[in-house]
DOVO-700441 format. One record per residue: x, y, z of N, C-alpha, C, CB in turn. Coordinates in steps of 0.2 Angstrom, whole numbers, padded with zeros to 4 digits, always signed. Glycine has a CB too. Example, Ala and Ser with C-alpha at 12.3 -4.5 7.8 and 13.67 -1.06 7.14 Angstrom:
2
+0066-0028+0039+0062-0022+0039+0066-0016+0039+0057-0022+0045+0064-0011+0035+0068-0005+0036+0064+0000+0039+0070-0003+0029
This chain:
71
+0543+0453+0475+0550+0455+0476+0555+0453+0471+0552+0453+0483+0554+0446+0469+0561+0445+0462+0560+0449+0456+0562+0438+0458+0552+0451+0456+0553+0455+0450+0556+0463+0450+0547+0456+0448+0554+0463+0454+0557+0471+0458+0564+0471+0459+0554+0475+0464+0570+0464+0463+0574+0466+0463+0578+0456+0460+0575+0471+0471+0577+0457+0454+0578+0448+0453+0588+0448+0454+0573+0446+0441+0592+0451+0454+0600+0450+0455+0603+0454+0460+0605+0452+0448+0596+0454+0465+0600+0458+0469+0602+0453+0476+0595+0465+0470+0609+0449+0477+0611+0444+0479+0610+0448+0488+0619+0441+0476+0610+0453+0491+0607+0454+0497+0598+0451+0499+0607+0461+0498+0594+0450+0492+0588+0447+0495+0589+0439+0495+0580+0450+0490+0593+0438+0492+0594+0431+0490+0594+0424+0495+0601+0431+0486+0584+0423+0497+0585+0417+0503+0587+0412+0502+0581+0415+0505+0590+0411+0496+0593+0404+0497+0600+0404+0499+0592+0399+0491+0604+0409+0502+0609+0410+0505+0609+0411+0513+0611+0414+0502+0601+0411+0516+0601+0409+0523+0605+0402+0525+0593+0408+0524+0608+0402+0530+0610+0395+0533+0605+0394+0536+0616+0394+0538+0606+0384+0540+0601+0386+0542+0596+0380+0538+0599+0393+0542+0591+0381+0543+0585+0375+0539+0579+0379+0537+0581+0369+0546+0580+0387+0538+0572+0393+0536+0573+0395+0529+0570+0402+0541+0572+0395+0523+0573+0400+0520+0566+0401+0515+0580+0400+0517+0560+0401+0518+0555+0402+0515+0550+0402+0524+0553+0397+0507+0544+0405+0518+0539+0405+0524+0535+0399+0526+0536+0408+0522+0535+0395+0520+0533+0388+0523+0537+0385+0527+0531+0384+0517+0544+0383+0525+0549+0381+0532+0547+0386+0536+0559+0382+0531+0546+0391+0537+0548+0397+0544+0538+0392+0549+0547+0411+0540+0536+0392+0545+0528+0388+0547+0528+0383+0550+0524+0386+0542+0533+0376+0547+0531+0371+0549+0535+0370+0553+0531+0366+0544+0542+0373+0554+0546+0371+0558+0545+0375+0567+0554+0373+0554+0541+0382+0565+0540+0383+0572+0537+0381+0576+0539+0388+0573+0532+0376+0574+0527+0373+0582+0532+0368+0583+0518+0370+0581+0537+0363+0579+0540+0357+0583+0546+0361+0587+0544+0351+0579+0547+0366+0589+0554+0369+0593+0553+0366+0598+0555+0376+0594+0544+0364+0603+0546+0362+0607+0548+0357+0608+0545+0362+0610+0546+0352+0605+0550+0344+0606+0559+0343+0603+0545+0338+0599+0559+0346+0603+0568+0351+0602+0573+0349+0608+0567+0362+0602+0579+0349+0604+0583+0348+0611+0584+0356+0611+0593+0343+0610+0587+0357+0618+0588+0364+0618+0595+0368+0612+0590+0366+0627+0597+0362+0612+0604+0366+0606+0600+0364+0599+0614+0361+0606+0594+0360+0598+0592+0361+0592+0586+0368+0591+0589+0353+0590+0584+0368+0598+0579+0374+0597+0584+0381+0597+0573+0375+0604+0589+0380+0600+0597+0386+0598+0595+0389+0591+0606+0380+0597+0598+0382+0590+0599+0385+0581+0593+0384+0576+0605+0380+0576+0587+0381+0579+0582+0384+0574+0578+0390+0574+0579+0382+0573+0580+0392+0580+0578+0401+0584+0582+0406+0577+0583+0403+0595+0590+0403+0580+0594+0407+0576+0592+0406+0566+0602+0404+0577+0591+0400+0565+0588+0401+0558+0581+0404+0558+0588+0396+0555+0577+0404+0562+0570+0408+0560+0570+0417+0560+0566+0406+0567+0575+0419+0565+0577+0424+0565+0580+0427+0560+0580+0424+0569+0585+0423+0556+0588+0425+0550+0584+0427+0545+0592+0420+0548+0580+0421+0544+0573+0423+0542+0568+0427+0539+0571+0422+0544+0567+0429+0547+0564+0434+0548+0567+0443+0547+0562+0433+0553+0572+0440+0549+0576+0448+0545+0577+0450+0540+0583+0449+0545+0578+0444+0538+0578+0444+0530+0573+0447+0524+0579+0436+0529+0566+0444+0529+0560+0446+0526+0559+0451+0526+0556+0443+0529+0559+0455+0532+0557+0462+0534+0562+0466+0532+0556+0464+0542+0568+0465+0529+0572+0470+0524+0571+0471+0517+0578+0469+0524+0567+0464+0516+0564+0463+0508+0559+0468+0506+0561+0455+0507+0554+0468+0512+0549+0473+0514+0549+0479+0513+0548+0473+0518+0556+0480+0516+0557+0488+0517+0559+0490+0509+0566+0490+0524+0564+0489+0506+0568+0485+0500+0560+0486+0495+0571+0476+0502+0555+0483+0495+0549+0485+0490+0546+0491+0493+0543+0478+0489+0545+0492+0497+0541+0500+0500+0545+0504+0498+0540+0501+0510+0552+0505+0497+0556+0511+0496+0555+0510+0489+0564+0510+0499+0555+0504+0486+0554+0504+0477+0546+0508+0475+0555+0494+0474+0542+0506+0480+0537+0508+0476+0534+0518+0479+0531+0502+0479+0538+0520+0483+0539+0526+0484+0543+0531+0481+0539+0526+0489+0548+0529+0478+0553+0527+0473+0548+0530+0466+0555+0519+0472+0543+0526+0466+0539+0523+0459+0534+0528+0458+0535+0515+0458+0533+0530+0463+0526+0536+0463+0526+0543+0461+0523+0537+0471+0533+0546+0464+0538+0551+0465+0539+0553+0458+0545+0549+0469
């Protein structure tokens, strides 16, 4: 994905808030949610989610480039 879109500041995960902005954070942090207060499992739901959005537009974002590419 950076090579296919390296300035493009919408994929840009290190502008997640939040404590996820890779997949290894999105890994380690989901099995402790349960020893979590419920307002810390709040917001690291909300940051996982972010996440994960993030991800699956990044996705969409190279599938459209590489159909794009074929064309």
């Amino acid at each position: 994905m950076p090579v296919l879109f390296p300035d493009d500041p919408t994929l840009d995960y290190h502008n997640l808030e939040g404590c996820v902005h890779n997949g290894s954070e999105a890994m380690n942090i989901f099995p402790e949610i349960q020893y979590m207060t419920p307002e810390e499992q709040a917001k690291t739901r909300k940051s996982l989610l972010a996440y994960c959005c993030l991800d699956t537009f990044a996705m969409v974002k190279v599938w459209m480039k590489l159909c794009e590419t074929i064309k």
